[in-house]
SELUM-931202 format. One line per 4 residues: their letters; for each residue x, y, z of N, C-alpha, C, O, CB. Coordinates in nm, 4 decimals. Each point is the difference from the previous one (the first is absolute). Glycine has a CB too. Example, Ala and Ser with C-alpha at 12.3 -4.5 7.8 and 13.67 -1.06 7.14 Angstrom:
// residues 2
as) 1.3190:-0.5690:0.7800:-0.0890:0.1190:0.0000:0.0900:0.1200:0.0000:0.1036:-0.0019:0.0665:-0.2928:-0.1154:0.0581 | 0.1542:0.2223:-0.1966:0.0820:0.1190:0.0060:-0.0770:0.1090:0.0730:0.0509:0.1108:0.0169:0.0675:-0.1736:-0.2314
This chain:
// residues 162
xxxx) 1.6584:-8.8383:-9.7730:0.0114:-0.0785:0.1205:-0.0854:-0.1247:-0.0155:-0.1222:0.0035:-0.0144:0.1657:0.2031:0.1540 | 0.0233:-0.3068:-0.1360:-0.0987:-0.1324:-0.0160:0.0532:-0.0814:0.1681:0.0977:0.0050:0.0748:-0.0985:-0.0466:-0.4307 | -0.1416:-0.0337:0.3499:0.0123:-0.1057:0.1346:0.0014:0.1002:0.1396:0.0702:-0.0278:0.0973:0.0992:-0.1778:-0.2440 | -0.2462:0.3101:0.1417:0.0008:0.0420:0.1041:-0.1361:0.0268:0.0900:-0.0832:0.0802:-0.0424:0.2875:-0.0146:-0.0705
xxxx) -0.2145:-0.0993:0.1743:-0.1253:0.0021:0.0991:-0.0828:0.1242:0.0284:0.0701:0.1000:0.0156:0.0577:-0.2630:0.0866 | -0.2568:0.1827:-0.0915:-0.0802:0.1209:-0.0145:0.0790:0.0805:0.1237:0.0503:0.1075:-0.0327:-0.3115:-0.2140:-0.0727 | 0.2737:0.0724:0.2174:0.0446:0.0838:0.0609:0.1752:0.0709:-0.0097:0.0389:0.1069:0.0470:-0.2536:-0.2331:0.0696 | 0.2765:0.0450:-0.1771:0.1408:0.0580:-0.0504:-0.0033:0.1051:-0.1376:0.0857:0.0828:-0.0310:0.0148:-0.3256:0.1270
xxxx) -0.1761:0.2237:-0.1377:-0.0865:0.0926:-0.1345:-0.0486:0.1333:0.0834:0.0247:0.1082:-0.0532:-0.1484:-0.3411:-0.1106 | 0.0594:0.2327:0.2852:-0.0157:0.1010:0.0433:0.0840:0.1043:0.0810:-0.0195:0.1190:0.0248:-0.1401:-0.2509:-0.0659 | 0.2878:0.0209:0.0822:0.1100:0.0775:0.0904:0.0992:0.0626:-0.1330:0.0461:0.1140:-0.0042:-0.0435:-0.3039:0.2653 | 0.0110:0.1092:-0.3399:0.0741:0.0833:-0.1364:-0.0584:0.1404:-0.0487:0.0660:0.0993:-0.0306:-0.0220:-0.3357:-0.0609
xxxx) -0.1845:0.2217:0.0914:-0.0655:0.1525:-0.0113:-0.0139:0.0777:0.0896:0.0007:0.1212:-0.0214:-0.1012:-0.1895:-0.1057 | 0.0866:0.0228:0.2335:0.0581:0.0886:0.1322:0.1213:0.0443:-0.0383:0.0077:0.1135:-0.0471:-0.1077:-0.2378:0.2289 | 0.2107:0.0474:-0.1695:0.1489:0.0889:0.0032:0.0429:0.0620:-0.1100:0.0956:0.0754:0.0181:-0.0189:-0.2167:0.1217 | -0.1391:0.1282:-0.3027:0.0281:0.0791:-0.0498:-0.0738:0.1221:-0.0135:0.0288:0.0784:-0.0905:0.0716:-0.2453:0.0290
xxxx) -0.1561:0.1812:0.1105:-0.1469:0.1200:0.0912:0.1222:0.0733:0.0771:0.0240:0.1168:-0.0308:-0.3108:-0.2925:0.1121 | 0.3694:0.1078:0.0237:0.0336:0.0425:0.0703:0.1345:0.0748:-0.0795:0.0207:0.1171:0.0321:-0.1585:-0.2790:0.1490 | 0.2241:0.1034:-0.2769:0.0781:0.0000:-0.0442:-0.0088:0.1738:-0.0707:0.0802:0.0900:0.0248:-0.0672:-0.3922:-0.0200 | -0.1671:0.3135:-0.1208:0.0264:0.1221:-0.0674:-0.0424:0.1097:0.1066:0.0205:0.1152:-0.0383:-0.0592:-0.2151:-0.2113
xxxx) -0.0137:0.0868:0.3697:-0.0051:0.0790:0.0769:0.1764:0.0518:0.0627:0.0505:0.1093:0.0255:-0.3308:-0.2251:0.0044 | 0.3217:-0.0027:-0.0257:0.1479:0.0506:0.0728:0.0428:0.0302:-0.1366:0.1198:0.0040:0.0282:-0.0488:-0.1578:0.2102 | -0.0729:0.1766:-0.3557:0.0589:0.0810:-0.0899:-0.0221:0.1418:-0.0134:0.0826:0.0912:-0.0007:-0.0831:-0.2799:-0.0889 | -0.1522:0.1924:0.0768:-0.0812:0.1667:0.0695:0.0247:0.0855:0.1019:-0.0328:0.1186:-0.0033:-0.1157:-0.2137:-0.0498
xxxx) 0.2262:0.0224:0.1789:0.0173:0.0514:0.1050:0.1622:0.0094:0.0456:0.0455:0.0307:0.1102:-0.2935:-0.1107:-0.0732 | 0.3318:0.0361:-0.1826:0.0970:0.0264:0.0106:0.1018:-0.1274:0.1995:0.0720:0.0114:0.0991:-0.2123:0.3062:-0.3128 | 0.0852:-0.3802:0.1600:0.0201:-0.1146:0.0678:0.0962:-0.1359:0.0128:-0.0067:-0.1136:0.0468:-0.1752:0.2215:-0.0764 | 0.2958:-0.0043:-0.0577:0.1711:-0.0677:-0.0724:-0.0322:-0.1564:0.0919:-0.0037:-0.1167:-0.0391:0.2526:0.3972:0.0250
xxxx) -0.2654:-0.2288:0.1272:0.1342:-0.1423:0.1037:-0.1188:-0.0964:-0.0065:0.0228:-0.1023:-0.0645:0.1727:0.2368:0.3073 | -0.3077:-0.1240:-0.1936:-0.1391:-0.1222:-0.0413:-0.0090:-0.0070:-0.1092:-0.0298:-0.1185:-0.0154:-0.1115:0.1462:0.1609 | 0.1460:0.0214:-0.2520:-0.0226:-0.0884:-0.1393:0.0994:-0.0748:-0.0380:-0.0268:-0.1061:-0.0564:-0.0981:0.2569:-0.0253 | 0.2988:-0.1030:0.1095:0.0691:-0.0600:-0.0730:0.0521:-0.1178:0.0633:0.0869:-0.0646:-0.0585:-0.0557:0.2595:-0.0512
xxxx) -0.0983:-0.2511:0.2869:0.0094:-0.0718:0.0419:-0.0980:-0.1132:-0.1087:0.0261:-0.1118:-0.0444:0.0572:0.2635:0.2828 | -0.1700:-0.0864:-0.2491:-0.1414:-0.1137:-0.0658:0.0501:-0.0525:-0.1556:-0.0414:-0.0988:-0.0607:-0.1990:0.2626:0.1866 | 0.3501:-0.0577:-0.1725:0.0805:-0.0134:-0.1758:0.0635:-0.1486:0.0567:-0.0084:-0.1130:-0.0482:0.1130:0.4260:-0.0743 | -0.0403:-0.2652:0.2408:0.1339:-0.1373:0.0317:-0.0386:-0.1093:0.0382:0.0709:-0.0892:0.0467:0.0750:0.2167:0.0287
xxxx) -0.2845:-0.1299:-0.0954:-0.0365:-0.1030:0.0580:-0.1096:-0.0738:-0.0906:-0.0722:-0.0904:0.0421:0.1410:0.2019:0.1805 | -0.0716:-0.0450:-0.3923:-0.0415:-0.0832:-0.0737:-0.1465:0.1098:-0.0867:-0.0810:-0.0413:-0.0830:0.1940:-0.2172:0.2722 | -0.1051:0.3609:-0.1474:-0.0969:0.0895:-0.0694:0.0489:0.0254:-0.1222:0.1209:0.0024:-0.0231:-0.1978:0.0981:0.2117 | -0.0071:-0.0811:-0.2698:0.0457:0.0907:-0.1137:0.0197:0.1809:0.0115:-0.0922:0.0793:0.0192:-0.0382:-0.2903:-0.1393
xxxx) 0.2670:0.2431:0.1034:0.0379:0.1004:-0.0075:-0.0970:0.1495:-0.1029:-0.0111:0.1226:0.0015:0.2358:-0.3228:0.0630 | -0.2879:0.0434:-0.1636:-0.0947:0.1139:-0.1197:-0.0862:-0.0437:0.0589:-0.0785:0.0158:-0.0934:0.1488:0.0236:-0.1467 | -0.1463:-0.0939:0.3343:-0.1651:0.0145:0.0340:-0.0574:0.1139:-0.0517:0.0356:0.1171:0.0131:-0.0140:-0.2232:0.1905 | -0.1222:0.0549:-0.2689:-0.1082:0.1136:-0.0418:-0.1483:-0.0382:0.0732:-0.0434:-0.1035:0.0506:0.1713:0.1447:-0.3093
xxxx) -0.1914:0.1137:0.2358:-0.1191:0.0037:0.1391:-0.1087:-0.0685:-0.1638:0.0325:-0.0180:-0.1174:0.0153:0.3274:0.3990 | -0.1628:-0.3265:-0.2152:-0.1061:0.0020:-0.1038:-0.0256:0.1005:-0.1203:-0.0767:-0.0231:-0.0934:-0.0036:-0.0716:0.2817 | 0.1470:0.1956:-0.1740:-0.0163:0.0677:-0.1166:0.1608:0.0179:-0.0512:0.0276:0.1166:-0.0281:-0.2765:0.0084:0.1060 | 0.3382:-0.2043:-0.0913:0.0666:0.0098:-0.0483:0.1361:0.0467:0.0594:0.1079:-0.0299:-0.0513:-0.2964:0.0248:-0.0780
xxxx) 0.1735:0.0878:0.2519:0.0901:0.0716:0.0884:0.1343:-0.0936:0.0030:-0.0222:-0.1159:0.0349:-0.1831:0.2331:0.1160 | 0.2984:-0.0952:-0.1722:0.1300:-0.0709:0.0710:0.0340:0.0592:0.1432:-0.0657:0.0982:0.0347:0.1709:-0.1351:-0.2739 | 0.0024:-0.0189:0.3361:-0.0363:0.0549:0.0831:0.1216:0.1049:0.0017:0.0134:0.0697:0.1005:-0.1711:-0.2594:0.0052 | 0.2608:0.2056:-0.2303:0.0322:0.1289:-0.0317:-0.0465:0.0818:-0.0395:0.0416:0.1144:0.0179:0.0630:-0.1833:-0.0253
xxxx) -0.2068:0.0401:-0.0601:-0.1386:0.1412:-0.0564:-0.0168:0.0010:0.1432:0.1230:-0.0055:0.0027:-0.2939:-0.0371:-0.2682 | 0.1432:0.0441:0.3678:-0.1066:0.0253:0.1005:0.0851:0.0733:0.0775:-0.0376:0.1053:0.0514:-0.1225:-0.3019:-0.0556 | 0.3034:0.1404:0.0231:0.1005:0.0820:0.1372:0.0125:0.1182:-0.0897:-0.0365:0.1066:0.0495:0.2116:-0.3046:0.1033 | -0.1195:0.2006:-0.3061:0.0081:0.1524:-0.1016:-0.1235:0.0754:0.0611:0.0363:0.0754:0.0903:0.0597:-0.1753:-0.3554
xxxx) -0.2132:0.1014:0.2452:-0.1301:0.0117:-0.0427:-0.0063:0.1229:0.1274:-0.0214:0.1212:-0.0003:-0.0821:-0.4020:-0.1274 | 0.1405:0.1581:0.2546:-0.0283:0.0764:0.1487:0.1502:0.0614:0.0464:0.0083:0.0302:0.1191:-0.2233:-0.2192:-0.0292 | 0.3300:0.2092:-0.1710:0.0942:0.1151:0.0794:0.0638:-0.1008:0.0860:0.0311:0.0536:0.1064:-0.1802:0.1847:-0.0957 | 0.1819:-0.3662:-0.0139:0.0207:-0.1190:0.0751:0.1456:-0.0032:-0.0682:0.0181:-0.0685:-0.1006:-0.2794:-0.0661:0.1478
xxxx) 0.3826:0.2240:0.0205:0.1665:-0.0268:-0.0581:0.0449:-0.1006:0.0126:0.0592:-0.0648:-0.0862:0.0023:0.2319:0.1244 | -0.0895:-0.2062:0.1083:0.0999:-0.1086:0.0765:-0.0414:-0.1445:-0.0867:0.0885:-0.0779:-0.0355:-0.0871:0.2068:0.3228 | -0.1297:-0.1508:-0.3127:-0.0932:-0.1069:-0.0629:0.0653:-0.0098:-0.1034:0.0764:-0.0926:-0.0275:-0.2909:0.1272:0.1051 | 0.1820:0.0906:-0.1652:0.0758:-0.0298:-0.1488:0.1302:-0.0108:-0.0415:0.0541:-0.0296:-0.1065:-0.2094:0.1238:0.0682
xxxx) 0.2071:-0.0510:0.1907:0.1653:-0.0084:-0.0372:0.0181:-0.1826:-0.0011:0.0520:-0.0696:-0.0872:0.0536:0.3490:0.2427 | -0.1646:-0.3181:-0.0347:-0.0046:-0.1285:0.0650:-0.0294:-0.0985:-0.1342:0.0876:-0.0744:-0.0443:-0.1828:0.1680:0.3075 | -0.0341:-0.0843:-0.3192:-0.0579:-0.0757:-0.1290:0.1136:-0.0380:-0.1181:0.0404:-0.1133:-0.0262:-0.2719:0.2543:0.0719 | 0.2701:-0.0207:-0.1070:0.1204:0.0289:-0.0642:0.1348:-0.0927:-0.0135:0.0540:-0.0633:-0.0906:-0.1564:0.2636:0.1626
xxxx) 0.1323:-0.1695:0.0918:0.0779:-0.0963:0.0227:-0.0211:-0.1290:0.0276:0.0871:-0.0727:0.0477:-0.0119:0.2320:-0.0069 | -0.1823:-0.1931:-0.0664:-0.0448:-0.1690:0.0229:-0.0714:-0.0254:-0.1453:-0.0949:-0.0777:-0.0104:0.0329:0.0683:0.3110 | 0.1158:0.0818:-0.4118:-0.0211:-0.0097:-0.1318:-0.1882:0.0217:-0.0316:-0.0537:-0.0738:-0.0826:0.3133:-0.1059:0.0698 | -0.3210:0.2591:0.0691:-0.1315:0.0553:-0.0879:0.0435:0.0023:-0.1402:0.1127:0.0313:-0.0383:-0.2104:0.1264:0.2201
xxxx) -0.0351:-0.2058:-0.2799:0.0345:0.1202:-0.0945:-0.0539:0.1056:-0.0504:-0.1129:0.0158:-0.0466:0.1926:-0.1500:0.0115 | 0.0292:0.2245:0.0497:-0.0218:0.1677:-0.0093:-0.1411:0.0301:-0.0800:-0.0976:0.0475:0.0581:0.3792:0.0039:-0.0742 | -0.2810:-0.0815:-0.1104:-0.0960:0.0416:-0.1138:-0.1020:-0.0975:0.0231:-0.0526:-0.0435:-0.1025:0.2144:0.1367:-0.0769 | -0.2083:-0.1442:0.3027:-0.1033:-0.1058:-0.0589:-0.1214:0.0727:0.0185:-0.0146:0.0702:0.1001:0.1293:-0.2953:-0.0434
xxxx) -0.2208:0.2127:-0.1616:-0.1540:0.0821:0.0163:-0.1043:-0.0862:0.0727:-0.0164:-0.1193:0.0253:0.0466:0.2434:-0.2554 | -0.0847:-0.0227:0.2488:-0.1470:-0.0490:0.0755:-0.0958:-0.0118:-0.1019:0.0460:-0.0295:-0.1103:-0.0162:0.1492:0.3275 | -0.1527:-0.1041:-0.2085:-0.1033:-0.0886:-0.0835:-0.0335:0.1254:-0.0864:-0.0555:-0.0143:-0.1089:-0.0573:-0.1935:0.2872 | 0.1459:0.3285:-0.1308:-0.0381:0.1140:-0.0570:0.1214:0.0446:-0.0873:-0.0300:0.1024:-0.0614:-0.1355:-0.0466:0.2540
xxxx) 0.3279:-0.1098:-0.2262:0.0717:-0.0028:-0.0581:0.0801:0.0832:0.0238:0.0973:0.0296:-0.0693:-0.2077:-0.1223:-0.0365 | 0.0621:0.1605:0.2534:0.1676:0.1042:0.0798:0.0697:-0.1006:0.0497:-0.0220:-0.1190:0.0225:-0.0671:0.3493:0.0868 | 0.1987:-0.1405:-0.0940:0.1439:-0.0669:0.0223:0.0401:0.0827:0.1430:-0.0254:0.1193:-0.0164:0.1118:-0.1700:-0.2761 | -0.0397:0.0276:0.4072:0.0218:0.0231:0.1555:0.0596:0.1364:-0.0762:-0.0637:0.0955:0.0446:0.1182:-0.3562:0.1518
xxxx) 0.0373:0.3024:-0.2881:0.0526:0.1415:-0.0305:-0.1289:0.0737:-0.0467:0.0128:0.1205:-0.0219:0.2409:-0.1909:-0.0523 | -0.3504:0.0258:0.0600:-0.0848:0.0913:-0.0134:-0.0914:0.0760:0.0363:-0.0608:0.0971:-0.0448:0.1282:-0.1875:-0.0298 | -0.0652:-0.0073:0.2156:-0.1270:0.0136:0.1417:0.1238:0.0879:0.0710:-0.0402:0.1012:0.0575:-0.1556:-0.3837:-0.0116 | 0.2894:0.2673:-0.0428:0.0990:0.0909:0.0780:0.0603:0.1136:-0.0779:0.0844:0.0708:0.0549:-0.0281:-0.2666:0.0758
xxxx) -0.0944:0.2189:-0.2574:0.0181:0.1128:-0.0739:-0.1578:0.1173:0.0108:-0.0180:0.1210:-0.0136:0.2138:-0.3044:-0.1611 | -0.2634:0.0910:0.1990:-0.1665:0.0862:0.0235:0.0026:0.0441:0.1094:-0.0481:0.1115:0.0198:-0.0994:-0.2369:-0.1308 | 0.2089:0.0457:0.2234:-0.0251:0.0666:0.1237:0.1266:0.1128:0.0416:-0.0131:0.0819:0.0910:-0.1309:-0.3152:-0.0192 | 0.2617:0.2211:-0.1525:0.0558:0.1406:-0.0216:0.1283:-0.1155:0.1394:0.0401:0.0670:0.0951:-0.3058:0.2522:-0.1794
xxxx) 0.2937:-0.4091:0.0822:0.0942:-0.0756:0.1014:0.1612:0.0072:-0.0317:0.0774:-0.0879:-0.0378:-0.2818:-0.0790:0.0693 | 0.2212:0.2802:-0.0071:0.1556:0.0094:-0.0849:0.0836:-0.1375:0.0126:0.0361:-0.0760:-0.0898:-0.0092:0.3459:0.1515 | -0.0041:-0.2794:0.1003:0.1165:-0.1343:0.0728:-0.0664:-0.1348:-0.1001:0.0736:-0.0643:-0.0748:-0.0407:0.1560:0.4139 | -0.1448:-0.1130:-0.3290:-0.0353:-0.0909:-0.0603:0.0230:-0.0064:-0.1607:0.0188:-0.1100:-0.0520:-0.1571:0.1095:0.2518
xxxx) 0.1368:0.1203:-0.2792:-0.0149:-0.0364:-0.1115:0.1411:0.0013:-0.0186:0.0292:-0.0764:-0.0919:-0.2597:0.1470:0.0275 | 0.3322:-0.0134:0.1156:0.1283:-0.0110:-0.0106:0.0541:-0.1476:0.0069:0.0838:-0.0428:-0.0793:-0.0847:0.2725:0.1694 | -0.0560:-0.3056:0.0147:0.0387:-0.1278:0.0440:-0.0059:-0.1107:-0.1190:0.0789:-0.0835:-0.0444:-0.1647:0.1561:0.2820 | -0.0822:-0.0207:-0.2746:-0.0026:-0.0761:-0.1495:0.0634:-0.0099:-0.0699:0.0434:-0.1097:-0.0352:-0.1651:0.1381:0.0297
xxxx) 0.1584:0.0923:-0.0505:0.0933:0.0365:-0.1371:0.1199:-0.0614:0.0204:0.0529:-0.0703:-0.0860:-0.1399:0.2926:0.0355 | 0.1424:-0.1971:0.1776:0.1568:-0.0468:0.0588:-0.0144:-0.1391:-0.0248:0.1036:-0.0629:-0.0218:-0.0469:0.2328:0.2245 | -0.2226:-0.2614:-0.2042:-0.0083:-0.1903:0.0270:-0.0219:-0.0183:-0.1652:-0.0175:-0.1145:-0.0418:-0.1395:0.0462:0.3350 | 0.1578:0.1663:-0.3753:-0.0227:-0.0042:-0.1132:-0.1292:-0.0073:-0.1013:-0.0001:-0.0392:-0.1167:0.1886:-0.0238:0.2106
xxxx) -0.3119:0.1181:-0.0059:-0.1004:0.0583:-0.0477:-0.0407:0.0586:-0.1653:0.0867:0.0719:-0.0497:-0.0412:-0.0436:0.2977 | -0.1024:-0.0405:-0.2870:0.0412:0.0688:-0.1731:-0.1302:0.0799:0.0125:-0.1224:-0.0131:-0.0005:0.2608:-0.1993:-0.1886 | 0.0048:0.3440:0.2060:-0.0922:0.1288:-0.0059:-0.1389:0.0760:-0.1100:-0.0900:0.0831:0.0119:0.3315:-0.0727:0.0908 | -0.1791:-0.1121:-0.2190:-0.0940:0.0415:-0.0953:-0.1256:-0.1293:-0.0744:-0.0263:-0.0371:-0.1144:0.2563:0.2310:0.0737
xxxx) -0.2807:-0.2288:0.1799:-0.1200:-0.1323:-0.0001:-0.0785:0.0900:-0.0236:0.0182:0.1182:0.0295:0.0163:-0.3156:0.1304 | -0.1602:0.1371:-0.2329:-0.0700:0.0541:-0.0900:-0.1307:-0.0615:0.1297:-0.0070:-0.1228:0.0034:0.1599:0.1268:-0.3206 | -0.2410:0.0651:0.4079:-0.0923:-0.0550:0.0748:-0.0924:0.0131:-0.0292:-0.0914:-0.0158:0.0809:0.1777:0.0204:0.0432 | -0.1108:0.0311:-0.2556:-0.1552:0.0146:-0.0743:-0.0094:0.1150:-0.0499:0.0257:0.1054:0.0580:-0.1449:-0.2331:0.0798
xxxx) 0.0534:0.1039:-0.3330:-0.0248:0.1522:-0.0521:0.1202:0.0867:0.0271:-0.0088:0.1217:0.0163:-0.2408:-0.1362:0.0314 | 0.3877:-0.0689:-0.0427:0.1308:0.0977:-0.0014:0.0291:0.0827:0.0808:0.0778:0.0949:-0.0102:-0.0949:-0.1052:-0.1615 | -0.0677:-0.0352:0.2861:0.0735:0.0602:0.1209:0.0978:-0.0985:0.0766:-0.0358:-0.1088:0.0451:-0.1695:0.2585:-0.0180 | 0.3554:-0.0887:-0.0164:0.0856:-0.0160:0.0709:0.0212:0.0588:0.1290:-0.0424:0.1142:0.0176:0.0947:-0.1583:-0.2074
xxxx) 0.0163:-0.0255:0.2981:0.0155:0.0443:0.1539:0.0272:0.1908:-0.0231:-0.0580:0.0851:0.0674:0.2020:-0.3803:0.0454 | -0.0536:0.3208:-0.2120:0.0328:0.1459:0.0476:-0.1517:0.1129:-0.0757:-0.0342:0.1100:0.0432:0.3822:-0.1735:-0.0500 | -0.4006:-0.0006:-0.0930:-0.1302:0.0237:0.0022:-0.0718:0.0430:0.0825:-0.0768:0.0958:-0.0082:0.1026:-0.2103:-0.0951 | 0.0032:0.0170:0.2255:-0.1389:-0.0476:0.0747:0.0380:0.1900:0.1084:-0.0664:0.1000:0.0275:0.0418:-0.5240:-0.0089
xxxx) 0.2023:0.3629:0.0115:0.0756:0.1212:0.0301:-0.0992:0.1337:-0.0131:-0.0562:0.0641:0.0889:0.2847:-0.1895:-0.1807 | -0.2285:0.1397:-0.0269:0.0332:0.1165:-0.0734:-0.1592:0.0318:0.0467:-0.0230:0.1032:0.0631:0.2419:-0.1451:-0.2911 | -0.3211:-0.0463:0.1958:-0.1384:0.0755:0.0222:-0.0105:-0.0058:0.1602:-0.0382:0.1080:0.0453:-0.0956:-0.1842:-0.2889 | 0.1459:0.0269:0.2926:-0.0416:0.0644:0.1476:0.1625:0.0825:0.0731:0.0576:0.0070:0.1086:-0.2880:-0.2550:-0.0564
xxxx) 0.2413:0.2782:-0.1391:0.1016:0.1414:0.0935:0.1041:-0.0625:0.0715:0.0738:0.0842:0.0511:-0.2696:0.0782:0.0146 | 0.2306:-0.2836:-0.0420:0.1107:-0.0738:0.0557:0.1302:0.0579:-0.0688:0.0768:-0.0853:-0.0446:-0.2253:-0.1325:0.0889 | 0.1827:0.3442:-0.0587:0.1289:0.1001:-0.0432:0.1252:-0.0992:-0.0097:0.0532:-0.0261:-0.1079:-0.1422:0.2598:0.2459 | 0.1443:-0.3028:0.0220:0.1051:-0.0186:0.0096:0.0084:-0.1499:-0.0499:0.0937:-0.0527:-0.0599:-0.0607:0.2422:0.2330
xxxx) -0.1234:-0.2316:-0.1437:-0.0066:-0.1607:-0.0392:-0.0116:0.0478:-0.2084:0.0383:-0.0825:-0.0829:-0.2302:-0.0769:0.3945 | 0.1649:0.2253:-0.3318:-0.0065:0.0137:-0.1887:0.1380:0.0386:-0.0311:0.0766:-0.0390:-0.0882:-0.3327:0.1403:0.0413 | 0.2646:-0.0446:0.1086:0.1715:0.0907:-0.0257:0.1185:-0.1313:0.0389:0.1140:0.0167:-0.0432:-0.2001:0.2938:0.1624 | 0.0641:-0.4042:-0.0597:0.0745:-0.0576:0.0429:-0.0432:-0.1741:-0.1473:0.0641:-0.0836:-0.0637:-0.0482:0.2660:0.4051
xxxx) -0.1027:-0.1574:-0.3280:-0.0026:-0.0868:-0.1165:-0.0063:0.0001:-0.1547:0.0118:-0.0965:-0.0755:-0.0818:0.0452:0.2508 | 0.0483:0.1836:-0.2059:0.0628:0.0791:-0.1051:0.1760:0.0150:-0.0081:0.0621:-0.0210:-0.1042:-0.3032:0.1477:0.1326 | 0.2966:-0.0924:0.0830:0.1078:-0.0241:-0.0183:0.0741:-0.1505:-0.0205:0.1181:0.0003:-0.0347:-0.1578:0.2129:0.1400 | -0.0340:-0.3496:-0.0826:0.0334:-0.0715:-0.0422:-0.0153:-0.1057:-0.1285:0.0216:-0.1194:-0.0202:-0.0065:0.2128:0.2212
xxxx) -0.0577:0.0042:-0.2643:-0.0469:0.0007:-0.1421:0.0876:-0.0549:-0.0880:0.1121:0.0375:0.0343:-0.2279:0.1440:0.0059 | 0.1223:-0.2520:-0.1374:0.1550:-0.0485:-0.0655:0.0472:0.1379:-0.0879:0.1072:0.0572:0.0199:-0.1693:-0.3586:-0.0597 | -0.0435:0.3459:-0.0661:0.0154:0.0665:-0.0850:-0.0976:0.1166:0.0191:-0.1186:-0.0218:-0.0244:0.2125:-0.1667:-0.1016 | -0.0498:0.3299:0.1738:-0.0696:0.0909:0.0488:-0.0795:0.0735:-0.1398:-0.0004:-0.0501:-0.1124:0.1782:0.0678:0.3431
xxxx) -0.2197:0.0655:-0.2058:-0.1360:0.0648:-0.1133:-0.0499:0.0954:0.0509:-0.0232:-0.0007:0.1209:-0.0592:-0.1828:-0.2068 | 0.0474:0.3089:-0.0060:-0.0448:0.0851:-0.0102:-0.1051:0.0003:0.1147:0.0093:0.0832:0.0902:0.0702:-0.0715:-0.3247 | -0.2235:-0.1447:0.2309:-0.0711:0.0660:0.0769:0.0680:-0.0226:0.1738:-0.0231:0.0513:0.1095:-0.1989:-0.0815:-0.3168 | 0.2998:-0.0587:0.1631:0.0658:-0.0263:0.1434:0.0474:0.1128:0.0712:-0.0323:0.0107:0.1183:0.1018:-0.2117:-0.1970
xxxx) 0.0163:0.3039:0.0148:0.0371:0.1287:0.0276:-0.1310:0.0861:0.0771:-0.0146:0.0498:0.1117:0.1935:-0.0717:-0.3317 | -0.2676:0.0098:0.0917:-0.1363:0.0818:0.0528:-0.0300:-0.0212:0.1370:-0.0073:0.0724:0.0993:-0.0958:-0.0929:-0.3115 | 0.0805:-0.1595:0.1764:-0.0793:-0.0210:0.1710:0.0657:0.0261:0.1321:-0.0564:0.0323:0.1045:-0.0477:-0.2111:-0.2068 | 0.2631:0.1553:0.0766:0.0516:0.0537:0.1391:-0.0018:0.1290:-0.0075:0.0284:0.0463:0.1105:0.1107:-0.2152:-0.0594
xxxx) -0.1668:0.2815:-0.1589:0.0070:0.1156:0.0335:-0.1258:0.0568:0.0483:0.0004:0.0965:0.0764:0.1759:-0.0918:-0.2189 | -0.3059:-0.0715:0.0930:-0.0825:-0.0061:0.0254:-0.0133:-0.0282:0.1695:-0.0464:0.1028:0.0493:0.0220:-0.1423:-0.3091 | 0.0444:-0.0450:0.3459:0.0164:-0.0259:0.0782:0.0681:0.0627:0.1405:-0.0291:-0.0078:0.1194:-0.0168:-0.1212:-0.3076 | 0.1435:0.1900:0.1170:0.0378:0.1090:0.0487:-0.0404:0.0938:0.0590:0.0277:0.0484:0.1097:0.0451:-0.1066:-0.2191
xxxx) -0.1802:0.0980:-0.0127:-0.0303:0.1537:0.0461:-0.1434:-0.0639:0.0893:-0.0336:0.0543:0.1053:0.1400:0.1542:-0.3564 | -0.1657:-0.3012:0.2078:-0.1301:-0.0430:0.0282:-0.0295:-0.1015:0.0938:-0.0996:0.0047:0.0723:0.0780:0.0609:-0.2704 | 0.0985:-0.1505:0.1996:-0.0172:-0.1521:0.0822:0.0427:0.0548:0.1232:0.1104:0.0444:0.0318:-0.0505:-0.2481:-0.2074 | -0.1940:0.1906:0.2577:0.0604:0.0261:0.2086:-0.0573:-0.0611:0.0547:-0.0259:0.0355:0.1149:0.0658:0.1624:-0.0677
xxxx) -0.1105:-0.3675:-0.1144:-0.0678:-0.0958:0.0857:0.1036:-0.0547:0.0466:0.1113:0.0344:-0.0399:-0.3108:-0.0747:-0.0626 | 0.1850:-0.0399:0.1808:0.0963:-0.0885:0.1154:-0.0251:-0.1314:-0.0256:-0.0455:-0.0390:-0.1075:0.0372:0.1936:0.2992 | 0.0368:-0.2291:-0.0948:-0.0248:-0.1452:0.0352:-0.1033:0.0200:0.1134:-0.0987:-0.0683:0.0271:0.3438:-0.0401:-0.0916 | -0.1991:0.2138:0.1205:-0.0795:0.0044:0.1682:-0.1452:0.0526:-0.0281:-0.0921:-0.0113:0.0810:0.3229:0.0882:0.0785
xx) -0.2445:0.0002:-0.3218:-0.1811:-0.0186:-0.0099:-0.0310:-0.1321:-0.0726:-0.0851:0.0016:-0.0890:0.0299:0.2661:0.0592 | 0.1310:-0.4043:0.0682:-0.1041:-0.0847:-0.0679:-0.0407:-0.0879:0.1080:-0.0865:-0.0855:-0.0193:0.1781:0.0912:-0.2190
């Protein structure tokens, strides 16, 4: 932003303050008024957040459906190098991680030390969200078999304990 006055510098950080909050709070119809009117759709918070990491992150459908369709992009990382499928694969967000995959998400992003979203799945007990992204696997595998069988007998965390 050039040529802009200390106090217009401060209303821009106000509204995009205001902006990743209405992504957090699942806040479709106020943010995507603020998109149409010249926001960036990828705003990122200070640490990197887009404000599709943030609606994924918080269980925010309507947001991420909304983002999506006003062209986010899906895979973009935060400063820590997750990707919105991966904050919504940890927190076990089935609708959400489905939404991704459907906007074209790539299930097998590497978010550090080779952990991928169904990874993230797989260690905190998110059963249905692993099983569901295991099944969209290109080329299935042995341990793939395991882990949904694994899962099976073992995985009974939810979404609703995160």
């Amino acid at each position: 932003m050039t040529n802009l006055t200390q106090a217009e510098e401060q209303r821009y950080s106000e509204l995009c303050a205001m902006a990743l909050d209405f992504a957090r709070q699942d806040e479709a119809d106020e943010l995507e008024k603020m998109i149409k009117a010249g926001l960036s759709v990828n705003l990122k918070s200070a640490k990197g957040d887009t404000l599709l990491m943030l609606a994924s992150y918080n269980n925010a459908l309507n947001t991420v459906n909304m983002l999506l369709s006003n062209g986010a992009r899906v895979d973009e990382r935060n400063d820590r190098g997750q990707t919105p499928l991966a904050g919504a694969a940890f927190k076990g967000y089935l609708d959400i991680v489905k939404a991704l995959v459907n906007a074209g998400a790539d299930i097998e992003a590497n978010n550090g030390l080779g952990m991928t979203p169904c990874t993230f799945a797989v260690m905190f007990g998110r059963s249905e969200t692993a099983k569901f992204l295991l099944s969209k696997r290109k080329k299935e595998n042995i341990f793939q078999k395991l882990t949904i069988k694994f899962l099976e007998i073992f995985g009974n965390k939810s979404a609703k304990t995160a």
